[in-house]
C-alpha positions as a Markdown table, in Angstrom:
| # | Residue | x | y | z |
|---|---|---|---|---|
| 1 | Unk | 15.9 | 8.0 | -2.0 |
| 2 | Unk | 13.8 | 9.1 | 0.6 |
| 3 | Unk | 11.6 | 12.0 | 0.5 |
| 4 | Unk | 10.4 | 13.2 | 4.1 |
| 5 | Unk | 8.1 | 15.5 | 3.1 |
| 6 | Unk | 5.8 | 12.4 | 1.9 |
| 7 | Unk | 5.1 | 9.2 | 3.3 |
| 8 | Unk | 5.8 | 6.1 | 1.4 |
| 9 | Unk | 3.0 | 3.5 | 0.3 |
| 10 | Unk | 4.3 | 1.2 | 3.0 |
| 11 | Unk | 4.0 | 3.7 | 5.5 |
| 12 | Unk | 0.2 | 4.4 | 4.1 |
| 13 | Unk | -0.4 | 1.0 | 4.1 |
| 14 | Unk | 0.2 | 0.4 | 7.4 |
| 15 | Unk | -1.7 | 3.2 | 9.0 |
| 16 | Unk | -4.6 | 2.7 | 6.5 |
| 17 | Unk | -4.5 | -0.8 | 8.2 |
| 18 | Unk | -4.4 | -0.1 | 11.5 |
| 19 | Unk | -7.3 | 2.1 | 10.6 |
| 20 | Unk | -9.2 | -0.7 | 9.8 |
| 21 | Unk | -8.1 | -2.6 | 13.1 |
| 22 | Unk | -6.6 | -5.6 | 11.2 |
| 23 | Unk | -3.7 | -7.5 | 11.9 |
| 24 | Unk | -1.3 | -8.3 | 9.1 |
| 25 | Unk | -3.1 | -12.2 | 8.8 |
| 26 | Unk | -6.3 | -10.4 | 8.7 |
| 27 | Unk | -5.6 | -8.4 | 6.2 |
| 28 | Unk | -3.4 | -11.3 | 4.5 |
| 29 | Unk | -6.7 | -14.0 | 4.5 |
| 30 | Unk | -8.7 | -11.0 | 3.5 |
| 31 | Unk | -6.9 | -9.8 | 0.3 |
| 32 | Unk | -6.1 | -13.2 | -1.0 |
| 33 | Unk | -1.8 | -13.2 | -0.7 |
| 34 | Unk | 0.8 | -14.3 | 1.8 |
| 35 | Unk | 1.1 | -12.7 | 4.7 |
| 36 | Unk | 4.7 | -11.6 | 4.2 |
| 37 | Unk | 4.0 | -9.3 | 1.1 |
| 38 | Unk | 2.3 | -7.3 | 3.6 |
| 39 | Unk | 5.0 | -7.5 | 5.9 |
| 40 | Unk | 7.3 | -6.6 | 2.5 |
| 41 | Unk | 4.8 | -3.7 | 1.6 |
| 42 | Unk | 4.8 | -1.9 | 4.8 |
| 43 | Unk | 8.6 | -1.7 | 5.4 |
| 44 | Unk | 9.1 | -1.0 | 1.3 |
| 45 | Unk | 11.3 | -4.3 | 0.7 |
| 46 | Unk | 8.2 | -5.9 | -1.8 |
| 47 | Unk | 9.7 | -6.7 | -4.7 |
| 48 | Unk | 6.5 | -8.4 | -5.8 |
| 49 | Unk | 4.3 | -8.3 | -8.7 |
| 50 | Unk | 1.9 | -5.1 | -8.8 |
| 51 | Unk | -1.0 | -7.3 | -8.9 |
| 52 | Unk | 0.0 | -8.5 | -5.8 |
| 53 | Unk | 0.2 | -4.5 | -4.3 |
| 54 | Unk | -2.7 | -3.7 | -6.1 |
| 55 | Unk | -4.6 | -6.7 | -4.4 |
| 56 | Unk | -3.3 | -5.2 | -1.0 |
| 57 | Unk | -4.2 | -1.8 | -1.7 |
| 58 | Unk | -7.8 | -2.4 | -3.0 |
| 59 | Unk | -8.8 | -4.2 | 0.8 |
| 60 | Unk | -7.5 | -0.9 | 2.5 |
| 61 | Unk | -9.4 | 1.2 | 0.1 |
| 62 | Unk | -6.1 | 2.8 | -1.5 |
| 63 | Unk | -5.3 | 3.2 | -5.5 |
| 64 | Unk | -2.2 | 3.6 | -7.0 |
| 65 | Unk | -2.3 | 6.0 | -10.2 |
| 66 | Unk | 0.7 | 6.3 | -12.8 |
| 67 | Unk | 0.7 | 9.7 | -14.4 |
| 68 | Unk | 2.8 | 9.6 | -17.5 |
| 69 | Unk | 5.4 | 12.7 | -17.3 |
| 70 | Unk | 5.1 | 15.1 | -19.7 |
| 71 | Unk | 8.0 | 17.2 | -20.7 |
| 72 | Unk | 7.0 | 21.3 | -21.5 |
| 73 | Unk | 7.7 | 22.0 | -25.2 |
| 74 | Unk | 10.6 | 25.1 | -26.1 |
| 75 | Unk | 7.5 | 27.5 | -26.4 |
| 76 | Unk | 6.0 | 26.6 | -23.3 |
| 77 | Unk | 9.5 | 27.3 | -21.5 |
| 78 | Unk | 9.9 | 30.2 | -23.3 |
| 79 | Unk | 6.5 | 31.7 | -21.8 |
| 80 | Unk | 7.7 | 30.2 | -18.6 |
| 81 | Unk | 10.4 | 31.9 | -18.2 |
| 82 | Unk | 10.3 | 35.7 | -20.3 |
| 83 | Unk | 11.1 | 38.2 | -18.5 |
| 84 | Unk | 8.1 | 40.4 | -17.8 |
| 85 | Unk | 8.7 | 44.0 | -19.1 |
């Protein structure tokens, strides 16, 4: 699923790219992998390892962060949502 309101890391990837004025065998020779992973990347088909992403995303000078989801806690909804008297 496709949210509009942000691009997607292939979308950032590409423009970060083009940024840096580099073709995709540029880039390719540059960050050490095959030429079609960043072909893959940019139009979100890579199935690839994340070392492989990673690899591509450290030469454009992009990170990707996982943020682990935390659920609020019973009492934290509660304050959330009490009505205000």
């Amino acid at each position: 699923m496709k949210n509009s309101n942000y691009p997607s890391i292939g979308e950032l990837c590409l423009q970060q790219r083009k940024r840096q004025q580099l073709t995709q065998a540029q880039a390719a020779l540059k960050a050490d992998i095959a030429r079609r992973y960043i072909s893959e990347i940019e139009r979100n088909k890579f199935r690839g390892a994340l070392w492989i992403l990673n690899r591509y995303l450290q030469l454009l000078g992009l990170k990707l962060t996982v943020i682990k989801h935390k659920r609020p806690s019973w009492e934290q909804l509660d304050q959330i949502f009490s009505e205000d008297e």
